[in-house]
PDB file of N, CA, C and O in Angstrom:
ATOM      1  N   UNK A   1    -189.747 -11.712  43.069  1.00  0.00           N
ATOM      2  CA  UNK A   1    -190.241 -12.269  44.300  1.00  0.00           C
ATOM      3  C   UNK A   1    -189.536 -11.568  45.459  1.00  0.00           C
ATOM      4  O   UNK A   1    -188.334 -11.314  45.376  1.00  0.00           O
ATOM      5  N   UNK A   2    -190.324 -11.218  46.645  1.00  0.00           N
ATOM      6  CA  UNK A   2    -189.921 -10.704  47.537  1.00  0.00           C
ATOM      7  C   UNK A   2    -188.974 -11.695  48.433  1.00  0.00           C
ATOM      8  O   UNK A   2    -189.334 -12.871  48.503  1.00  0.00           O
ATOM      9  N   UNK A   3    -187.785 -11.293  49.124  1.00  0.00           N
ATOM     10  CA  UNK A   3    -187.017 -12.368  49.740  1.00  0.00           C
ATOM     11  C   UNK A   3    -187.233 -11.345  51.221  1.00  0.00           C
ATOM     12  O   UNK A   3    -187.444 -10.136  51.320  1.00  0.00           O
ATOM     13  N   UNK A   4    -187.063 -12.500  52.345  1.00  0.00           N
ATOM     14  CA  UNK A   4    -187.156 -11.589  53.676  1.00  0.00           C
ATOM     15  C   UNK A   4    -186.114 -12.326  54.145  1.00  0.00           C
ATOM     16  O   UNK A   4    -185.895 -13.518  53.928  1.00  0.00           O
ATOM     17  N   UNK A   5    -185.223 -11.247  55.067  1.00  0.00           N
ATOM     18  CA  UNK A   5    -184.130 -12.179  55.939  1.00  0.00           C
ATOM     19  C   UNK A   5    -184.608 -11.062  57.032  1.00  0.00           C
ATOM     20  O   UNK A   5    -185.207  -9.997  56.886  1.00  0.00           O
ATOM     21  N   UNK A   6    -183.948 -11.940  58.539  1.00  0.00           N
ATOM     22  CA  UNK A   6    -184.248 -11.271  59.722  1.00  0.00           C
ATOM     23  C   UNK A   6    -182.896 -10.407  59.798  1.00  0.00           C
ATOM     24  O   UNK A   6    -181.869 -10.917  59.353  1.00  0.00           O
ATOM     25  N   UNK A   7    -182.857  -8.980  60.404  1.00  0.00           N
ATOM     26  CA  UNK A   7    -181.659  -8.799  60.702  1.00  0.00           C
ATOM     27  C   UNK A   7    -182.510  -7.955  62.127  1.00  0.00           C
ATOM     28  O   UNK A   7    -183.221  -6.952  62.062  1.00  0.00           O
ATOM     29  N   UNK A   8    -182.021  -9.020  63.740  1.00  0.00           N
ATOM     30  CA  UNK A   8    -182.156  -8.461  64.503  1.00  0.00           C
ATOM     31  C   UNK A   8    -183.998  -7.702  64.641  1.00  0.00           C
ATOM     32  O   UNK A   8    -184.575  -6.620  64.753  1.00  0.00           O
ATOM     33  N   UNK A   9    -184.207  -8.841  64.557  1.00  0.00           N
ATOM     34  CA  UNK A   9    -185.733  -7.971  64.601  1.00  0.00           C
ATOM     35  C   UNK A   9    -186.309  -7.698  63.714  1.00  0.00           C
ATOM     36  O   UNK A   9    -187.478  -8.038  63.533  1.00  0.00           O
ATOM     37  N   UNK A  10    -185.510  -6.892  62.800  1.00  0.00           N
ATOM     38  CA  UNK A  10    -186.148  -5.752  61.686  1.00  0.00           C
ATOM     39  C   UNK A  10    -186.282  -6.568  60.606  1.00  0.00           C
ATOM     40  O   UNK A  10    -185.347  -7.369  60.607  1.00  0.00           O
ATOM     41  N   UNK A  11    -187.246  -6.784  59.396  1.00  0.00           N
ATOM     42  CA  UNK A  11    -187.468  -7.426  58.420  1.00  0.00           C
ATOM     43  C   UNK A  11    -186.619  -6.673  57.124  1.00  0.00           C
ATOM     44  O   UNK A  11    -186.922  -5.482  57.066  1.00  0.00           O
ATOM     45  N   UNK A  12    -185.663  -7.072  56.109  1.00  0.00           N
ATOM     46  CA  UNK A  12    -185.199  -6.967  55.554  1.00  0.00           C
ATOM     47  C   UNK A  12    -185.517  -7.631  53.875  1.00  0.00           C
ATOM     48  O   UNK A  12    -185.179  -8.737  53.452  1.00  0.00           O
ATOM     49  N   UNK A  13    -186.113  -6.765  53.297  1.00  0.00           N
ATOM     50  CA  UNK A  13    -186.685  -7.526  52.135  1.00  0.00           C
ATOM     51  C   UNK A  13    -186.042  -6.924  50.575  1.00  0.00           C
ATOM     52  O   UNK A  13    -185.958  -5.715  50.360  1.00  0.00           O
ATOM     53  N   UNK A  14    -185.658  -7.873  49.658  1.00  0.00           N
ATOM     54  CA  UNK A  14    -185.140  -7.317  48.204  1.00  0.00           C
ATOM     55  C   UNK A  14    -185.176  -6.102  47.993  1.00  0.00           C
ATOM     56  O   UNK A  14    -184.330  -5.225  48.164  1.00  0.00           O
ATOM     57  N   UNK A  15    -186.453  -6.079  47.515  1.00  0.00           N
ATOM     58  CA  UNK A  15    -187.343  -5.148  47.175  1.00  0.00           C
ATOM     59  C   UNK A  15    -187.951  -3.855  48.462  1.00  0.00           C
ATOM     60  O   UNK A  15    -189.099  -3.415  48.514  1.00  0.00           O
ATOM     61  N   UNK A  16    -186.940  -3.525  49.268  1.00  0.00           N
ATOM     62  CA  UNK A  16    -187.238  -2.998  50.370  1.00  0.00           C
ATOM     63  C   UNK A  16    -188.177  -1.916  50.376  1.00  0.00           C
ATOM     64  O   UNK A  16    -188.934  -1.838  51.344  1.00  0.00           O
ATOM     65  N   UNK A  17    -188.266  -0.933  49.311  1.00  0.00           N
ATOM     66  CA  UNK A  17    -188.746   0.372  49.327  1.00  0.00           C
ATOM     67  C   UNK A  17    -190.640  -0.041  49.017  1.00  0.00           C
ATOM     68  O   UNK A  17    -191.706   0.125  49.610  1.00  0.00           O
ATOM     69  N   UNK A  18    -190.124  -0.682  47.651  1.00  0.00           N
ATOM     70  CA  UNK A  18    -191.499  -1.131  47.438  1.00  0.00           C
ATOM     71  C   UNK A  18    -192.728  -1.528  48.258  1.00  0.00           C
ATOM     72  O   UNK A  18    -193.887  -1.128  48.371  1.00  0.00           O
ATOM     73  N   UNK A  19    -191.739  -2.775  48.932  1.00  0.00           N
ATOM     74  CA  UNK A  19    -192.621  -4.028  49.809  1.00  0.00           C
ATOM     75  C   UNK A  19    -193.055  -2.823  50.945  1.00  0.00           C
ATOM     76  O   UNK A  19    -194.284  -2.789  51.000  1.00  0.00           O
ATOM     77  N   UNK A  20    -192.455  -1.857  51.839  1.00  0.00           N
ATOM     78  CA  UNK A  20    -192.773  -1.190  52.187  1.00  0.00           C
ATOM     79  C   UNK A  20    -193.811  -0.431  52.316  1.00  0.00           C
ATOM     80  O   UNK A  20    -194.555  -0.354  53.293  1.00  0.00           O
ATOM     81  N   UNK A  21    -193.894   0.422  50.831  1.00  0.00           N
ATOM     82  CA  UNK A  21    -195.276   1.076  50.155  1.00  0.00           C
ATOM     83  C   UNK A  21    -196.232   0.505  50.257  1.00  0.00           C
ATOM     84  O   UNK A  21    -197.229   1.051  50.728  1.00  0.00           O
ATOM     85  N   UNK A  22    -196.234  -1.010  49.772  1.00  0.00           N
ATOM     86  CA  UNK A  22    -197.305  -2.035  49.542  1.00  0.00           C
ATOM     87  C   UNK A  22    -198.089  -2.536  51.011  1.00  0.00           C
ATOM     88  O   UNK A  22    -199.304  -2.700  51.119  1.00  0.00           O
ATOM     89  N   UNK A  23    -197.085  -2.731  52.088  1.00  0.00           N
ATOM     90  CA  UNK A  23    -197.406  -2.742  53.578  1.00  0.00           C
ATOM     91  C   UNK A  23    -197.950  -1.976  53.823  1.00  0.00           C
ATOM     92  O   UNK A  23    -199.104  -2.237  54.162  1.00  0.00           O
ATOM     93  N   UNK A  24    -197.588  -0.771  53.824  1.00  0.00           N
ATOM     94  CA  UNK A  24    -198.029   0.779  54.267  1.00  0.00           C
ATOM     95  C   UNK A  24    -199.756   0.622  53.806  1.00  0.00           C
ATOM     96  O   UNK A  24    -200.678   0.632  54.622  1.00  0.00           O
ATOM     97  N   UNK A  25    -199.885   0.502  52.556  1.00  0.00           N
ATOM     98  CA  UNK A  25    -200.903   0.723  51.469  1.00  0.00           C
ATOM     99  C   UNK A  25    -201.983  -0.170  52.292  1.00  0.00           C
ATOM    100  O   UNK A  25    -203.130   0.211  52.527  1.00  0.00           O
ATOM    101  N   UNK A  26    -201.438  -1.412  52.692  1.00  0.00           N
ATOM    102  CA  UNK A  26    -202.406  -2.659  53.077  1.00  0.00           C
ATOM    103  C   UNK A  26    -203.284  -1.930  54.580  1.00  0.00           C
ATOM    104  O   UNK A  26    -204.476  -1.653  54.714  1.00  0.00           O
ATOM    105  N   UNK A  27    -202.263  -1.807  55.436  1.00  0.00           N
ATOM    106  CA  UNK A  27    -202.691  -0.921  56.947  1.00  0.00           C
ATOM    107  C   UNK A  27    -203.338  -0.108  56.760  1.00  0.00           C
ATOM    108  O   UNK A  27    -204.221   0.124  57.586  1.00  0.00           O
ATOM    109  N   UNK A  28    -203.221   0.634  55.701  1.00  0.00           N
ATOM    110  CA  UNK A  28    -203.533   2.112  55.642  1.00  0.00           C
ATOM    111  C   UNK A  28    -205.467   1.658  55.409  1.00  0.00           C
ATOM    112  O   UNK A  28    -206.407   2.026  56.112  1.00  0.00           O
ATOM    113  N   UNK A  29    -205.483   0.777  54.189  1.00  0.00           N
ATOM    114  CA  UNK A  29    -206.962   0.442  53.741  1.00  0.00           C
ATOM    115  C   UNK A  29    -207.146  -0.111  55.035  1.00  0.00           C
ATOM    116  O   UNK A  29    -207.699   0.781  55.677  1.00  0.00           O
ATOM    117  N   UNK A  30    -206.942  -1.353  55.949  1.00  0.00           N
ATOM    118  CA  UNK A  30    -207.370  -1.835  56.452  1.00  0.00           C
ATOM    119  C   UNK A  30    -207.746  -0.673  58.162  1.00  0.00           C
ATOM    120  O   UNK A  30    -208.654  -1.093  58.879  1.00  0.00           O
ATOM    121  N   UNK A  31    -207.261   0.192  58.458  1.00  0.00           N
ATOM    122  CA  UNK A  31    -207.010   1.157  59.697  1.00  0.00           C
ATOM    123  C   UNK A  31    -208.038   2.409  59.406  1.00  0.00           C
ATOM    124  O   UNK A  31    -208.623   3.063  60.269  1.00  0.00           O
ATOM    125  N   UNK A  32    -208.118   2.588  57.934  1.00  0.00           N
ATOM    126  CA  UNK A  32    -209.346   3.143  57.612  1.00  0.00           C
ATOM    127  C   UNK A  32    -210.925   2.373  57.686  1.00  0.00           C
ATOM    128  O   UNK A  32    -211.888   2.821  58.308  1.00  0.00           O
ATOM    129  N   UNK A  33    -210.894   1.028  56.827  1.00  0.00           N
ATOM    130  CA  UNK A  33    -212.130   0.878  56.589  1.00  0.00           C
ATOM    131  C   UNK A  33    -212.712  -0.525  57.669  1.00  0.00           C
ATOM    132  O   UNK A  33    -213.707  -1.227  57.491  1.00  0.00           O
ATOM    133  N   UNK A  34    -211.775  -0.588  58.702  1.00  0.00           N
ATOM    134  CA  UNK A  34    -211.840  -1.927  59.377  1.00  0.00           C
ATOM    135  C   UNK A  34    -212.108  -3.105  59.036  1.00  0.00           C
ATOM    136  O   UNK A  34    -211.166  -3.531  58.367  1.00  0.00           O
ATOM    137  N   UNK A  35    -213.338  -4.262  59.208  1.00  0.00           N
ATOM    138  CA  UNK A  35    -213.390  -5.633  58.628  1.00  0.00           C
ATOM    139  C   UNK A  35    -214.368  -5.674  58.902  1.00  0.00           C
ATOM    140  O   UNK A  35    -214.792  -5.305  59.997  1.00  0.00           O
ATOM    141  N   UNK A  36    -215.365  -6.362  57.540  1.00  0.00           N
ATOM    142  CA  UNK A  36    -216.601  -6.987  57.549  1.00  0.00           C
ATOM    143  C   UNK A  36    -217.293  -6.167  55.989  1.00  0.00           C
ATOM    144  O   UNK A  36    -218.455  -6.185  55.585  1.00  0.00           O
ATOM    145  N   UNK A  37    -216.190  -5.562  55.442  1.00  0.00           N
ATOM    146  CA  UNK A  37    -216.483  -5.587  54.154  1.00  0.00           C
ATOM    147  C   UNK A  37    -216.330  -6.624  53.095  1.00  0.00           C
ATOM    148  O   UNK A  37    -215.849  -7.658  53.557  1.00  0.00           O
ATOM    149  N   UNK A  38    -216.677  -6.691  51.387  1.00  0.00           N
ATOM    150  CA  UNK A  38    -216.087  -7.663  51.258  1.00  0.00           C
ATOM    151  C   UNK A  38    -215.546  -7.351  50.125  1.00  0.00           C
ATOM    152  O   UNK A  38    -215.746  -6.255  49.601  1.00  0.00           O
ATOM    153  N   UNK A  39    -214.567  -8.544  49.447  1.00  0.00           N
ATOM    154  CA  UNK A  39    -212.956  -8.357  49.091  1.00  0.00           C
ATOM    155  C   UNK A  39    -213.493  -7.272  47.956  1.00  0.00           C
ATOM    156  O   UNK A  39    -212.809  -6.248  47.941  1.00  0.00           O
ATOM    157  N   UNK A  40    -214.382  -7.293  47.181  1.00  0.00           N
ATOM    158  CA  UNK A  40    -214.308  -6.233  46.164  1.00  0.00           C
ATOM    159  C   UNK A  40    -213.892  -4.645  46.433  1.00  0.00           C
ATOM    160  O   UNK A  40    -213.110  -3.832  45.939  1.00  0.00           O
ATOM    161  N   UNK A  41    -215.001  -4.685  47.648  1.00  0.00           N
ATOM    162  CA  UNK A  41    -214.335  -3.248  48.734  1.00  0.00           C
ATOM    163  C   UNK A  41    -212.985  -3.226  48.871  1.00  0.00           C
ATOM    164  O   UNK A  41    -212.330  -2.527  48.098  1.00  0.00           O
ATOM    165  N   UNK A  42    -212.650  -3.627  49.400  1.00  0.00           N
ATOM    166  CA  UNK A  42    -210.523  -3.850  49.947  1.00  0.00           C
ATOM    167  C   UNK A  42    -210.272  -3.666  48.618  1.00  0.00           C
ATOM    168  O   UNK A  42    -209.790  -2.602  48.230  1.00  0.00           O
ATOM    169  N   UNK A  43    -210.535  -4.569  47.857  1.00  0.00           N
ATOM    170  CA  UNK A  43    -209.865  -4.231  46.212  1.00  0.00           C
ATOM    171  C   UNK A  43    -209.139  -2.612  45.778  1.00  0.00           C
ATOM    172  O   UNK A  43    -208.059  -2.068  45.548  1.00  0.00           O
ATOM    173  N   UNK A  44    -210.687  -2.339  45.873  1.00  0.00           N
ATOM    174  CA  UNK A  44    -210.933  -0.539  45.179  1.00  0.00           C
ATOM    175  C   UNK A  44    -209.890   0.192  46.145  1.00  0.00           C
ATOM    176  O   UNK A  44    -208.895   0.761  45.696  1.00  0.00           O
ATOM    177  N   UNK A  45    -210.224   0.126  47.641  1.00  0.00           N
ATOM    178  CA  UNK A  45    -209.887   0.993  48.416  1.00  0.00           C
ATOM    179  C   UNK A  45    -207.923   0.967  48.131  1.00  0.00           C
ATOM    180  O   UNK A  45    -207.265   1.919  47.712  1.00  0.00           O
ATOM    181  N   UNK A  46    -207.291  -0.659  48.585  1.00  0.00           N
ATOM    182  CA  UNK A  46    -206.200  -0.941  48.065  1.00  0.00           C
ATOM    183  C   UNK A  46    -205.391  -0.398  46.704  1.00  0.00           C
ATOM    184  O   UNK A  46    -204.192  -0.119  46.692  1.00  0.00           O
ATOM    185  N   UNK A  47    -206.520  -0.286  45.280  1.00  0.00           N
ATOM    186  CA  UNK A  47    -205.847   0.420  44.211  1.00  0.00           C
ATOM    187  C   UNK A  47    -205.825   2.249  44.688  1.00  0.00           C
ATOM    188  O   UNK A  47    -205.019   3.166  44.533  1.00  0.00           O
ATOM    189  N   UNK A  48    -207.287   2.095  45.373  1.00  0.00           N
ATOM    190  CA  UNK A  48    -206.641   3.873  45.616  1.00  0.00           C
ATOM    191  C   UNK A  48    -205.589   4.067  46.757  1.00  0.00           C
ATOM    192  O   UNK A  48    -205.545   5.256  47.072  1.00  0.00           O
ATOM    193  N   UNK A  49    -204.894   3.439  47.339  1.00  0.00           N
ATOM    194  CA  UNK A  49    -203.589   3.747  47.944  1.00  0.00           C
ATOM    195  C   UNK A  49    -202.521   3.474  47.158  1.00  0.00           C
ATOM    196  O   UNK A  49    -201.531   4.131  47.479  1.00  0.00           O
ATOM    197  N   UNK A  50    -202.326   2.533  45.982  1.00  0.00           N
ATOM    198  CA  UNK A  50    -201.485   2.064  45.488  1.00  0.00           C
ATOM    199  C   UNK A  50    -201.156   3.623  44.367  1.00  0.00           C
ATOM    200  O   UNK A  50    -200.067   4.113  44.067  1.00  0.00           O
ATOM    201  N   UNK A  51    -202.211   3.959  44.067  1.00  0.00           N
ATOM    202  CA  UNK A  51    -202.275   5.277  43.007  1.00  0.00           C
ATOM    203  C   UNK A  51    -201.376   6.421  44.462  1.00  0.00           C
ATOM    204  O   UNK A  51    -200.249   6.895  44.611  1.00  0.00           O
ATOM    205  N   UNK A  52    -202.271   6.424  45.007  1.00  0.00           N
ATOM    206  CA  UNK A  52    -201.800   7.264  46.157  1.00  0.00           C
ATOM    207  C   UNK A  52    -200.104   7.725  46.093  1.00  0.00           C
ATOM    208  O   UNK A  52    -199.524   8.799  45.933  1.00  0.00           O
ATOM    209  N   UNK A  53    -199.633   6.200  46.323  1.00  0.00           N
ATOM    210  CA  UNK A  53    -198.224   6.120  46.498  1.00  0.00           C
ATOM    211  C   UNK A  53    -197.619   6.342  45.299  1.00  0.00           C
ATOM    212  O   UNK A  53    -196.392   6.338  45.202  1.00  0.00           O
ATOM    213  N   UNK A  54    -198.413   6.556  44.283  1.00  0.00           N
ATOM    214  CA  UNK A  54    -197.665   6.119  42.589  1.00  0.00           C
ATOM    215  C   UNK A  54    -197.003   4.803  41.920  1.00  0.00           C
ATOM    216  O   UNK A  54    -196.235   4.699  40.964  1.00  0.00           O
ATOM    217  N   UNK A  55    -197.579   3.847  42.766  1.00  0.00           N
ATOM    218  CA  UNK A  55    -197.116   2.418  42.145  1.00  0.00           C
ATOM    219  C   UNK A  55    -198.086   2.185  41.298  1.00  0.00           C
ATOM    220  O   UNK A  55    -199.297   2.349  41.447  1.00  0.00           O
ATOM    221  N   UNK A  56    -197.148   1.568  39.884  1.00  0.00           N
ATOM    222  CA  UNK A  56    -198.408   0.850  38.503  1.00  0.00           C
ATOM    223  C   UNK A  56    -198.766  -0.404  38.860  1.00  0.00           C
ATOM    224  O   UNK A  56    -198.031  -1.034  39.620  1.00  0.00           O
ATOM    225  N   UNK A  57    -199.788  -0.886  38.437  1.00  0.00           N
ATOM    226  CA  UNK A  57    -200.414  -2.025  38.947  1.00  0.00           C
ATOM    227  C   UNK A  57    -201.313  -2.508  37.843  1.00  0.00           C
ATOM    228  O   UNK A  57    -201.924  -1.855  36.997  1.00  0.00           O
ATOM    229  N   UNK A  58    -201.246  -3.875  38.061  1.00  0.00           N
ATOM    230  CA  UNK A  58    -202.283  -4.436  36.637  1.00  0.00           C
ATOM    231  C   UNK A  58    -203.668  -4.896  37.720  1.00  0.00           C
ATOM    232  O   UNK A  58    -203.415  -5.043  38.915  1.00  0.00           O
ATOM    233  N   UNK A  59    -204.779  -5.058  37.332  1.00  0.00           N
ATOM    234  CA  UNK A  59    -205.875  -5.853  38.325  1.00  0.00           C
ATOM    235  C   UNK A  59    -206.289  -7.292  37.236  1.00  0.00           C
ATOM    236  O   UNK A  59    -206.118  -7.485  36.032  1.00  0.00           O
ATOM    237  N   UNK A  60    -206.755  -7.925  38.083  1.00  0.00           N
ATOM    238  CA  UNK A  60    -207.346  -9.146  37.543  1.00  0.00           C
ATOM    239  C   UNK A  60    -207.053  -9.401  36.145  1.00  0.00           C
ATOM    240  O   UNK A  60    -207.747  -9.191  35.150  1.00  0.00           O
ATOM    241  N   UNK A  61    -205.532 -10.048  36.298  1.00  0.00           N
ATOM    242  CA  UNK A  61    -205.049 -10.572  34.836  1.00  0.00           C
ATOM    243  C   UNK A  61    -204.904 -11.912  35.185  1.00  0.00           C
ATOM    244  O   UNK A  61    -204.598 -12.464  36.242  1.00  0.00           O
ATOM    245  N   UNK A  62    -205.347 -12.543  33.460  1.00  0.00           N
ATOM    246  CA  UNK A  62    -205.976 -13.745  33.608  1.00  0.00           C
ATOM    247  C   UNK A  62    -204.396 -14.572  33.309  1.00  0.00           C
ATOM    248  O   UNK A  62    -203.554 -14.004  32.613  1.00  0.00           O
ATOM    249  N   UNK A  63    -204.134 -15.902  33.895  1.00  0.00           N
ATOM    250  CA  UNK A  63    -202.714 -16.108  34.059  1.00  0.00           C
ATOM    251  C   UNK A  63    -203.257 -18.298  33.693  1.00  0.00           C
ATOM    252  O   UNK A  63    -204.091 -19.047  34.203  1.00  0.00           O
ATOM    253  N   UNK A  64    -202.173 -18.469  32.562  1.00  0.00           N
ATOM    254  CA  UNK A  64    -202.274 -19.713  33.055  1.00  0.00           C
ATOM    255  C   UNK A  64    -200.409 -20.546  33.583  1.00  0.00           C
ATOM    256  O   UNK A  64    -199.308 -20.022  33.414  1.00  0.00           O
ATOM    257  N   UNK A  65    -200.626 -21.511  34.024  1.00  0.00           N
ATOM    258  CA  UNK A  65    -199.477 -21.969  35.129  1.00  0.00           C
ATOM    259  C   UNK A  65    -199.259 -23.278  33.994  1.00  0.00           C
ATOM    260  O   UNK A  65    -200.172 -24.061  33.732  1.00  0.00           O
ATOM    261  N   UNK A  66    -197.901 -23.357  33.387  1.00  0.00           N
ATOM    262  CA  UNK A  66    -197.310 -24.280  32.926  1.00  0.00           C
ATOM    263  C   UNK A  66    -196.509 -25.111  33.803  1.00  0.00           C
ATOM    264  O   UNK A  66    -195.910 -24.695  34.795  1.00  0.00           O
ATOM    265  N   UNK A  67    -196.533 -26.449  33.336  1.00  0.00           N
ATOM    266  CA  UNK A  67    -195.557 -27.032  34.046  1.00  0.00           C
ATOM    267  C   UNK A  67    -194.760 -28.314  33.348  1.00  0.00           C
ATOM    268  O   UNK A  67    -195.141 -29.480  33.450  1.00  0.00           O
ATOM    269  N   UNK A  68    -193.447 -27.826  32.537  1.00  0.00           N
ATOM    270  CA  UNK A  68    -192.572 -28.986  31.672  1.00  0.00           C
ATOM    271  C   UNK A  68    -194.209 -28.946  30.310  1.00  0.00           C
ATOM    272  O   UNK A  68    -195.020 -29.854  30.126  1.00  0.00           O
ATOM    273  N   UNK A  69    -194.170 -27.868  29.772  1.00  0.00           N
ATOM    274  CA  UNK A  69    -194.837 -27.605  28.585  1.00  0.00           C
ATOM    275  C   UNK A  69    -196.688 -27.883  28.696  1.00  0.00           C
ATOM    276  O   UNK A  69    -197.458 -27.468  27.831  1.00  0.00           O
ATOM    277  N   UNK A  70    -197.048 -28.507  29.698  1.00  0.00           N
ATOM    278  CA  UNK A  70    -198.434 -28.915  30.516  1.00  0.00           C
ATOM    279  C   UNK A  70    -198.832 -27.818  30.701  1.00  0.00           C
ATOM    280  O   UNK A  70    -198.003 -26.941  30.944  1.00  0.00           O
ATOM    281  N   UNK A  71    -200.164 -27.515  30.652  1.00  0.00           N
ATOM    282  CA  UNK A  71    -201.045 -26.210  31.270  1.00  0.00           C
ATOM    283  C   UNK A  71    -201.812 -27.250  32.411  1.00  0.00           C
ATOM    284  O   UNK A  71    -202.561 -28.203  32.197  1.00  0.00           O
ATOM    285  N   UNK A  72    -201.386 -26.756  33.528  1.00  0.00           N
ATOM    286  CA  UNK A  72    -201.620 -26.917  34.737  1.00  0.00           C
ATOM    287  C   UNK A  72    -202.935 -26.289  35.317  1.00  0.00           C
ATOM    288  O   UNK A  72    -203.811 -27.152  35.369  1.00  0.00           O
ATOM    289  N   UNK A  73    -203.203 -25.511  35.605  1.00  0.00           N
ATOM    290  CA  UNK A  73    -203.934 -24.280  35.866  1.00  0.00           C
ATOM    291  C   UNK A  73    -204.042 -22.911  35.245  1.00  0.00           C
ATOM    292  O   UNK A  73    -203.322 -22.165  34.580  1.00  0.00           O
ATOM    293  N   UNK A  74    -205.499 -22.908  35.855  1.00  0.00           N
ATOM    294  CA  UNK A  74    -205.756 -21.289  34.790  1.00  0.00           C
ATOM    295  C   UNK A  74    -206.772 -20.274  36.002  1.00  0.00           C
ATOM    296  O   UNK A  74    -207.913 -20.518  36.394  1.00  0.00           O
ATOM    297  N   UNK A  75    -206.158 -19.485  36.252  1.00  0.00           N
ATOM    298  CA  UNK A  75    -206.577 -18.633  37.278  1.00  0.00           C
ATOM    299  C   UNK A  75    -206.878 -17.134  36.780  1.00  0.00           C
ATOM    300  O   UNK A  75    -206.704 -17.013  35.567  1.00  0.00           O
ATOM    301  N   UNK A  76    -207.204 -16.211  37.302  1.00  0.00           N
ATOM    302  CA  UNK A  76    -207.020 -15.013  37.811  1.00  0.00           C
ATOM    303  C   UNK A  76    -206.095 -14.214  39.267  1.00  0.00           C
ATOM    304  O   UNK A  76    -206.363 -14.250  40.468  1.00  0.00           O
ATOM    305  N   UNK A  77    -205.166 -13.659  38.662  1.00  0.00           N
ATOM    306  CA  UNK A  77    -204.252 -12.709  39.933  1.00  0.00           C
ATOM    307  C   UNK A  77    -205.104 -11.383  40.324  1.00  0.00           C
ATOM    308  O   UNK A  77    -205.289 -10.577  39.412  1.00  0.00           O
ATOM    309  N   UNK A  78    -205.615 -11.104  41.553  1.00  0.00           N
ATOM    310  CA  UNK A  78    -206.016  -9.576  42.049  1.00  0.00           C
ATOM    311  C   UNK A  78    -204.938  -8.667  41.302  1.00  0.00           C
ATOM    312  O   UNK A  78    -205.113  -8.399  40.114  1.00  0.00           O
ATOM    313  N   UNK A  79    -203.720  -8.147  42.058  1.00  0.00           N
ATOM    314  CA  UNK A  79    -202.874  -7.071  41.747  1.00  0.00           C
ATOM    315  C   UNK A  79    -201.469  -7.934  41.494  1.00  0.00           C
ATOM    316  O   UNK A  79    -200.918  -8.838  42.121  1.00  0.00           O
ATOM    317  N   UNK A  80    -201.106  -7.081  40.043  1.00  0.00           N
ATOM    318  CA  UNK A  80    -199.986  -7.090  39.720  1.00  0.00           C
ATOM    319  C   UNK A  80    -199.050  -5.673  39.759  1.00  0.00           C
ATOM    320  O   UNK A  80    -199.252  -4.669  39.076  1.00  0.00           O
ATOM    321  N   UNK A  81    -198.015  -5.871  40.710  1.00  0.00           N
ATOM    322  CA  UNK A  81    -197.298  -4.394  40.949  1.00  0.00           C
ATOM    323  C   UNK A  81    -195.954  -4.552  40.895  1.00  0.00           C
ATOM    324  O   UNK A  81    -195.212  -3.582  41.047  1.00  0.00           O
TER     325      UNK A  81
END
């Protein structure tokens, strides 16, 4: 999990290099293809920056949510990176 602390402005996160890439990656799709597409578009465009950068990534893995041995929920995650 990503942790953010403020230092002076600047965002400071665990995972600094990464979360970075992943920011970068997000602007980058969104500054190219603007808004009023829909999410399947962003999807594609998003894995081809993520390749771009060379981060591995899983797509739409199917996940269920325990809770004290209970299956709670059962979803799908977009990107795992």
């Amino acid at each position: 999990m990503t942790q953010m602390i403020t230092n002076h402005n600047k965002y400071v996160y665990l995972y600094q290099n990464l979360t970075q890439k992943i920011i970068r990656a997000l602007y980058n799709v969104y500054n190219r293809l603007g808004y009023g597409y829909r999410e399947k578009e962003f999807q594609k465009a998003f894995a081809e920056e993520l390749i771009k950068f060379g981060l591995k990534f899983s797509r739409e893995l199917y996940c269920r949510l325990m809770y004290e041995d209970k299956l709670i929920a059962k979803f799908y995650i977009d990107f795992l990176i």
